[in-house]
C-alpha positions as CSV (number, residue, x, y, z in Angstrom):
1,X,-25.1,48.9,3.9
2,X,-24.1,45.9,6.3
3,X,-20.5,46.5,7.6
4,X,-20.6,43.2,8.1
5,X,-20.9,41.8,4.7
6,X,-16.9,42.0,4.2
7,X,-17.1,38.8,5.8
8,X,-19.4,37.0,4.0
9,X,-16.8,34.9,2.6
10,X,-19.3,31.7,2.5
11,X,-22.2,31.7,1.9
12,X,-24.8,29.4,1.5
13,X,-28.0,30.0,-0.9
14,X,-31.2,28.6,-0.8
15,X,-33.8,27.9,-3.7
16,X,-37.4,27.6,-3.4
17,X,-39.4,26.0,-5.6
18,X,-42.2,28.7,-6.3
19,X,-38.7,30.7,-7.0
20,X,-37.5,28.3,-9.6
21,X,-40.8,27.8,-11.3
22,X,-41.4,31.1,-11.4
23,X,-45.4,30.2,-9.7
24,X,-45.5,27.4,-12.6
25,X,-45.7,23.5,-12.7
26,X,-42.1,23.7,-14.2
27,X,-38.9,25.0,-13.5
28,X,-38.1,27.9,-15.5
29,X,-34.8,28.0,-17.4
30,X,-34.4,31.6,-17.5
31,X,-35.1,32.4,-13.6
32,X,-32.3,29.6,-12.7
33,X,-29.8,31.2,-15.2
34,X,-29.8,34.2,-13.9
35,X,-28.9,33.1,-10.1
36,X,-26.4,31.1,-11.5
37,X,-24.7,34.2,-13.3
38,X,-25.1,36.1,-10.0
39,X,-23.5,33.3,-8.4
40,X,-20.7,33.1,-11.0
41,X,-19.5,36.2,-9.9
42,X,-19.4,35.7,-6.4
43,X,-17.4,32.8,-7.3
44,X,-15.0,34.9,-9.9
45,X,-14.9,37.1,-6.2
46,X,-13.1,34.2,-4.5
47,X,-16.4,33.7,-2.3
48,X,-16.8,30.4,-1.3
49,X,-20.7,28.9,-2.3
50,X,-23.2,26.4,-1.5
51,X,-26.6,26.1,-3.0
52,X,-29.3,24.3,-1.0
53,X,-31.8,23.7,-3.9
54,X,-35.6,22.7,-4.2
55,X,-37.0,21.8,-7.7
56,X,-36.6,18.3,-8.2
57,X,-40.0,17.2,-7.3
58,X,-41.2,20.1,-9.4
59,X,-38.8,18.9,-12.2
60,X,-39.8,14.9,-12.2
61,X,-43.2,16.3,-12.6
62,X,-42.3,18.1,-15.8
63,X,-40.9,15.0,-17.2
64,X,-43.4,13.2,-16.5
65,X,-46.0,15.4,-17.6
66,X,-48.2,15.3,-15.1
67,X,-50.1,18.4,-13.6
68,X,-52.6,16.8,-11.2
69,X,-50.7,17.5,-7.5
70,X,-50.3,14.3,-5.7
71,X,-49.9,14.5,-2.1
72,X,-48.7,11.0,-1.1
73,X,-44.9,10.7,-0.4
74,X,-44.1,7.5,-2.1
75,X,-45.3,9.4,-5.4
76,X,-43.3,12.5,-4.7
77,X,-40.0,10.0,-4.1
78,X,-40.8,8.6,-7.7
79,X,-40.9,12.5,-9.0
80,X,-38.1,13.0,-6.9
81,X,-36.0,10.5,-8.3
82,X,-36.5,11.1,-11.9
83,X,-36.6,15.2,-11.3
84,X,-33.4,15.3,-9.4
85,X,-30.1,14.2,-11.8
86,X,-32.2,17.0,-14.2
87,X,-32.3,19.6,-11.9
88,X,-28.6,19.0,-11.1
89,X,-28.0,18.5,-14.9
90,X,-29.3,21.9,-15.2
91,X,-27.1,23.7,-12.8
92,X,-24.0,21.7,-14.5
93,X,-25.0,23.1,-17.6
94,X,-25.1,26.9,-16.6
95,X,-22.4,26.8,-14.2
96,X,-20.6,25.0,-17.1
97,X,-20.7,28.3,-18.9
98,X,-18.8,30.2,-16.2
99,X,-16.0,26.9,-16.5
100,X,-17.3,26.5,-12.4
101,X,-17.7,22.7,-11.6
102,X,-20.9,21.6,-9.9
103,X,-21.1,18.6,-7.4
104,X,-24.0,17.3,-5.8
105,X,-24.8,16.1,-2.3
106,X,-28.3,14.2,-0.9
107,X,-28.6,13.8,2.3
108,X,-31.3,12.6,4.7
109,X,-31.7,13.7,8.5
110,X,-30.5,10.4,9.3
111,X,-27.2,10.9,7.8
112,X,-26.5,13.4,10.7
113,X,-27.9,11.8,13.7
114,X,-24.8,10.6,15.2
115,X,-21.4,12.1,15.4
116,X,-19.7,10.5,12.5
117,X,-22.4,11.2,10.1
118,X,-22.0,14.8,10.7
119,X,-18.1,14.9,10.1
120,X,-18.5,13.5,7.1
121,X,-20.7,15.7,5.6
122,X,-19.1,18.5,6.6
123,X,-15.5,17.1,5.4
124,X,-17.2,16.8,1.8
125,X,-19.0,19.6,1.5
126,X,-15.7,21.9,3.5
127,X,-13.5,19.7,1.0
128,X,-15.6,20.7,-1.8
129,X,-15.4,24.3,-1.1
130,X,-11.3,24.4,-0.9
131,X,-11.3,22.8,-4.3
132,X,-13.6,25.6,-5.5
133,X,-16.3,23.6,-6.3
134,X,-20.3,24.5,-5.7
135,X,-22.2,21.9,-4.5
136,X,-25.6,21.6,-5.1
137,X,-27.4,20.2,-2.0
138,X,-30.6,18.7,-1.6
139,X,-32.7,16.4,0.7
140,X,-32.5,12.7,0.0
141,X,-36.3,12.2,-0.9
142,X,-36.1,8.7,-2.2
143,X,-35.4,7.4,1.1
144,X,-36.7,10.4,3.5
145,X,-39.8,9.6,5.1
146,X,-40.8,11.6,7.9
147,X,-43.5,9.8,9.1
148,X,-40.8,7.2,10.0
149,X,-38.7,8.3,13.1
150,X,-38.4,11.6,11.9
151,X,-36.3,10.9,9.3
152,X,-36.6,13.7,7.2
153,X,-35.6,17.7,7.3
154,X,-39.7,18.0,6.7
155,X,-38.3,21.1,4.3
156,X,-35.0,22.6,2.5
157,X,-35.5,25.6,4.5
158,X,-34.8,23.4,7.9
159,X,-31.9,21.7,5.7
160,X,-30.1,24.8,4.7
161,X,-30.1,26.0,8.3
162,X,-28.0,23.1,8.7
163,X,-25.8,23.2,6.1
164,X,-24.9,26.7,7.0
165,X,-24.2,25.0,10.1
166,X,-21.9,21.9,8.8
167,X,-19.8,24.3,6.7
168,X,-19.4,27.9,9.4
169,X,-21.1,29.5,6.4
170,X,-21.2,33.5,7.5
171,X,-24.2,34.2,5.5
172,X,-27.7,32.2,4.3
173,X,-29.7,33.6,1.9
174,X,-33.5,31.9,1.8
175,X,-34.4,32.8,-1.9
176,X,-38.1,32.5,-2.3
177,X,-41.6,34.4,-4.6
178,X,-42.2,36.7,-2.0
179,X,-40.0,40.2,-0.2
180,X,-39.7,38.6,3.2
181,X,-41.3,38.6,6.7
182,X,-44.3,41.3,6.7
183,X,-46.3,42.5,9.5
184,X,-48.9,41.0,8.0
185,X,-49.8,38.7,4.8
186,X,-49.1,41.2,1.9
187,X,-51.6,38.6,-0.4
188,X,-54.4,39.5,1.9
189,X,-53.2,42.9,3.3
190,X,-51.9,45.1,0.8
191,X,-51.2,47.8,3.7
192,X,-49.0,45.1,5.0
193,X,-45.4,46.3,5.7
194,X,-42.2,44.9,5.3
195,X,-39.8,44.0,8.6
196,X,-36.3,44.7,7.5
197,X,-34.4,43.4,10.6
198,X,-35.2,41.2,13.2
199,X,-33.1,40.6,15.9
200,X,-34.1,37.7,17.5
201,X,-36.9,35.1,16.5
202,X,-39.6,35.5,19.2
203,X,-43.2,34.7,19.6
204,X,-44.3,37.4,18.1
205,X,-42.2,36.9,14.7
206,X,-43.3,33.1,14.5
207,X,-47.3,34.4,15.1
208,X,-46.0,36.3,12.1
209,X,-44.4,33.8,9.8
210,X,-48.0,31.8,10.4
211,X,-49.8,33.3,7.6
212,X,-47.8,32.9,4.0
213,X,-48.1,29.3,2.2
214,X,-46.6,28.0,-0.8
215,X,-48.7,26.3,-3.5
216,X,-45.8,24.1,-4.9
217,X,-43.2,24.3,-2.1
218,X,-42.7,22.1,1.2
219,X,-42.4,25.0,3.5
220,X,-43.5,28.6,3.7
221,X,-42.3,31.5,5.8
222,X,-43.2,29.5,8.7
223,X,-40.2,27.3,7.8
224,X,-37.9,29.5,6.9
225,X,-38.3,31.8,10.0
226,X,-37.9,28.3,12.0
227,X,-34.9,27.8,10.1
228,X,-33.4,31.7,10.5
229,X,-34.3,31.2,14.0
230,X,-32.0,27.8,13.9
231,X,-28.9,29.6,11.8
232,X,-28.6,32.2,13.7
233,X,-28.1,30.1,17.0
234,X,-25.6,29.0,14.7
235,X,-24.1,32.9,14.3
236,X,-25.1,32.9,11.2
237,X,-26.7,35.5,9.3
238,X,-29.8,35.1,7.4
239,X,-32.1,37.2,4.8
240,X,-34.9,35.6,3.4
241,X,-35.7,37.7,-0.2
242,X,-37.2,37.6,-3.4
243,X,-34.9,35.7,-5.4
244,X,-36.8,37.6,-8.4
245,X,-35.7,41.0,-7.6
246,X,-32.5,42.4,-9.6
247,X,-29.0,41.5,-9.2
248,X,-30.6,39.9,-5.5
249,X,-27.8,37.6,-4.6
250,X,-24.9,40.3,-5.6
251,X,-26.8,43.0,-3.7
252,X,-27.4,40.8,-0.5
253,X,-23.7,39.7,-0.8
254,X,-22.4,43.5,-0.5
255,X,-25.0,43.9,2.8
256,X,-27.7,46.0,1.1
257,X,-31.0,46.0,2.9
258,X,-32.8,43.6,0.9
259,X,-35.5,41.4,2.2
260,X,-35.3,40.7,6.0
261,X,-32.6,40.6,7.5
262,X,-31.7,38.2,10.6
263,X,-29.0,38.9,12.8
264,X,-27.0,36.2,14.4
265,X,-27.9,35.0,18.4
266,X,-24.6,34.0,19.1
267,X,-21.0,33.6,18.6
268,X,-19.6,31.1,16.8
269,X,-19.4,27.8,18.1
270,X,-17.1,25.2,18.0
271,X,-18.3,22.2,15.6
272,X,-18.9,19.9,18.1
273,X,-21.3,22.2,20.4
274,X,-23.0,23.6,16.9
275,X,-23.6,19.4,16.8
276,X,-25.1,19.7,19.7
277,X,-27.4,22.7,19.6
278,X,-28.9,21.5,16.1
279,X,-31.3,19.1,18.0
280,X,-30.6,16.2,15.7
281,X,-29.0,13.6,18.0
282,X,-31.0,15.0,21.0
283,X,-32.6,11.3,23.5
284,X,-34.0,13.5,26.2
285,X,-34.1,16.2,29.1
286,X,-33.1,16.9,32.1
287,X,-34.8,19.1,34.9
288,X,-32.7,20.7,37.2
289,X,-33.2,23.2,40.4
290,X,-32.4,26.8,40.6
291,X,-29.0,26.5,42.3
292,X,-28.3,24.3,39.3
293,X,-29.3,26.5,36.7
294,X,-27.5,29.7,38.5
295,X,-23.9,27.2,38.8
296,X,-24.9,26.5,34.7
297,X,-25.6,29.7,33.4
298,X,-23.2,32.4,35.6
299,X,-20.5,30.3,36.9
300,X,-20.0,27.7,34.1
301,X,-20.2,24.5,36.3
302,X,-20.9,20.9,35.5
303,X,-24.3,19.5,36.3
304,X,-23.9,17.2,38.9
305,X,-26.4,14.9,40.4
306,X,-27.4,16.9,43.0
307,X,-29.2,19.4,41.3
308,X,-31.1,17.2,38.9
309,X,-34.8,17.1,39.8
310,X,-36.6,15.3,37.1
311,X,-35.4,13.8,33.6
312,X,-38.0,12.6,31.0
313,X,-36.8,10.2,27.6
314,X,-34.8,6.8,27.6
315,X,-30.7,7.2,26.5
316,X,-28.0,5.5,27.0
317,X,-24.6,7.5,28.2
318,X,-23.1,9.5,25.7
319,X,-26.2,10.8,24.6
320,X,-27.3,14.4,23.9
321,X,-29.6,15.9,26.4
322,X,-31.8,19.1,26.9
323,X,-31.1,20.8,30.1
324,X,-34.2,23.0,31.6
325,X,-34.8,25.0,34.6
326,X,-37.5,24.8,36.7
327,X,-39.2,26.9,34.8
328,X,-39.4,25.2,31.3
329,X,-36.9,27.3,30.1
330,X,-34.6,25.7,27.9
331,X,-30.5,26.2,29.6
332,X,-28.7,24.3,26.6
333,X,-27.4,20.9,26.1
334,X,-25.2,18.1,27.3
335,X,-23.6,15.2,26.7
336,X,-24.2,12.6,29.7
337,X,-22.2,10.5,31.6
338,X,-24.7,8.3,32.9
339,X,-27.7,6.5,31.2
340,X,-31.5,7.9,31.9
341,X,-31.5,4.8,34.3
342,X,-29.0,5.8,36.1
343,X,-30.1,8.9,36.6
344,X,-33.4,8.1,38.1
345,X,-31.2,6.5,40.9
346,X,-29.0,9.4,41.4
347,X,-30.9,12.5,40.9
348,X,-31.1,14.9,43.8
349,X,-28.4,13.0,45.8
350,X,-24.7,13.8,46.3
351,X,-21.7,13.0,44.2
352,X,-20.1,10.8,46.8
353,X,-23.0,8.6,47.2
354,X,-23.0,7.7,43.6
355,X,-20.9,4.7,43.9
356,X,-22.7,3.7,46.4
357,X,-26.6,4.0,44.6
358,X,-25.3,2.6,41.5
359,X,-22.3,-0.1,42.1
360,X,-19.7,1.9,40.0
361,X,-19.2,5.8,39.5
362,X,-18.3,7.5,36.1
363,X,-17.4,10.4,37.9
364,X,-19.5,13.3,39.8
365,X,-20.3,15.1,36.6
366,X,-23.5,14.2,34.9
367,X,-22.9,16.1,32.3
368,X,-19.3,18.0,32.5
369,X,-18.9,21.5,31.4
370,X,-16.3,20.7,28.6
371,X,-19.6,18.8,27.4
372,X,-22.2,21.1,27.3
373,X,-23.6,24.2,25.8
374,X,-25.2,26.5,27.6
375,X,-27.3,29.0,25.6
């Protein structure tokens, strides 16, 4: 038992498609009604609940009636956009029976690319939760193409990562058709064994995740170990579990050892540097030398000009930055003072000469430690 899950207050829970098809073409009426009773309770519990959910591409097919899998995007938008007010019409309808209202957000990558965008979402979606309401969340496919800037999450394992991060959920549950991360694919290894807890996502555990696919989903564990690996950077916890086994969603919400179980990599952080960290908004990098990443990581310093040796990407000032050492290792992030081009003629070279490279000075912090996050 996890001592821990006393404090799973909020928690966010995420669908999979092979989950709520039960491995058909359809979704499966029965399967959803029973994670929306577990759910109900956790709600009659004073928990506080968000469900990321897949399906609607799976549901638009139903509709339709077609079985043939299409692969091109503009075709899964259409299925999309006639699957999705069903699949949400669904949910109303069971959570109906519990008297729990049911609201539904969309939202595309682009809607958190910038500052504004962010708080928004997170207002609703923190709003929504005060007024006890569960809000069924999904990606915006009708107008998410990620061939185009990277404008989609790519997969609602990625985009509940994040909404565990807009809304300081304390728990994520990824609720898929298979028990979790094995040591090797159980499909082709029956010997294959089940990890329980892992404590941080390395190379290893992404070599891993490589093996298991999903036949009607986006993502398979490869995603959802990328996105445990992103939620817990968050300090969130995360278990990815078969969303088929009994009473699943009660028993994770109590801390039993179902599934596999992620701890968190860090504290909670404030919502600005969580922001930050998520990689959305991020223009470029920054190279600095080892007496810069020493003041960065042990004394909690600003960057300053001096120790910047290289910077790669094109941003104005304001923007978020990577910060790496020498070494290729990844320190955190910033917000900069000065634009990449400014930066090209000040890197390496002393605060007071600033002024004097550039014909004005923002001040001799590049990026100032009240502005950065250092992991």
């Amino acid at each position: 038992m996890d001592k821990s899950a006393t404090a799973y207050k909020r928690i966010v829970a995420k669908f999979g498609t092979g989950l709520l098809t039960g491995g058909s073409e359809r979704l499966d009426e029965r399967i959803i009604s029973g994670l929306a009773a577990q759910l109900a309770q956790l709600h009659t519990q004073g928990r506080e609940l968000v469900i990321v959910s897949s399906g609607a591409i799976a549901s638009g097919r139903q509709k339709l009636g077609l079985t043939k899998e299409l692969k091109d995007i503009p075709f899964k938008q259409v299925l999309a956009s006639v699957g999705q007010h069903r699949l949400v019409g669904l949910y109303e309808r069971l959570f109906g029976r519990y008297d729990i209202t049911v609201a539904q957000a969309l939202l595309a990558k682009a809607d958190l690319l910038d500052r504004a965008g962010y708080l928004n979402a997170r207002n609703t979606l923190l709003a929504l939760l005060e007024l006890r309401v569960i809000c069924v969340v999904n990606e915006n496919d009708v107008v998410a193409v990620d061939e185009l800037h990277q404008a989609a999450f790519g997969d609602n394992d990625n985009l509940s990562a994040m909404v565990a991060n807009l809304i300081d959920a304390d728990l994520l549950m990824i609720l898929t058709d298979t028990a979790g991360l094995h040591t090797a694919d159980p499909h082709r290894h029956p010997d294959a064994q089940l990890i329980q807890q892992v404590e941080r996502v390395d190379l290893k555990i992404e070599r891993l995740a490589a093996n298991t696919a999903s036949r009607l989903g986006t993502g398979g564990m490869m995603t959802k170990v990328a996105a445990a690996k992103l939620a817990t950077s968050f300090g969130v916890t995360v278990v990815i579990a078969d969303g088929r086994e009994s009473d699943v969603i009660l028993r994770l919400a109590r801390g039993e050892p179902v599934g596999t179980r992620f701890l968190p990599t860090s504290s909670r952080r404030e919502s600005r540097k969580r922001w930050m960290l998520s990689g959305l908004s991020t223009k470029g990098r920054l190279v600095v030398d080892s007496g810069a990443a020493q003041a960065l990581k042990q004394k909690q310093r600003s960057l300053l000009a001096a120790g910047i040796k290289d910077l790669e990407g094109e941003f104005q000032r304001g923007a978020i930055v990577n910060i790496y050492d020498p070494e290729g290792v990844r320190l955190g992030c910033g917000i900069t003072n000065y634009s990449s081009a400014d930066i090209k003629t000040i890197k390496g070279a002393h605060s007071g000469k600033i002024v004097t490279l550039l014909g004005y000075d923002y001040g001799s912090e590049v990026v100032h430690r009240n502005n950065l996050v250092v992991l």
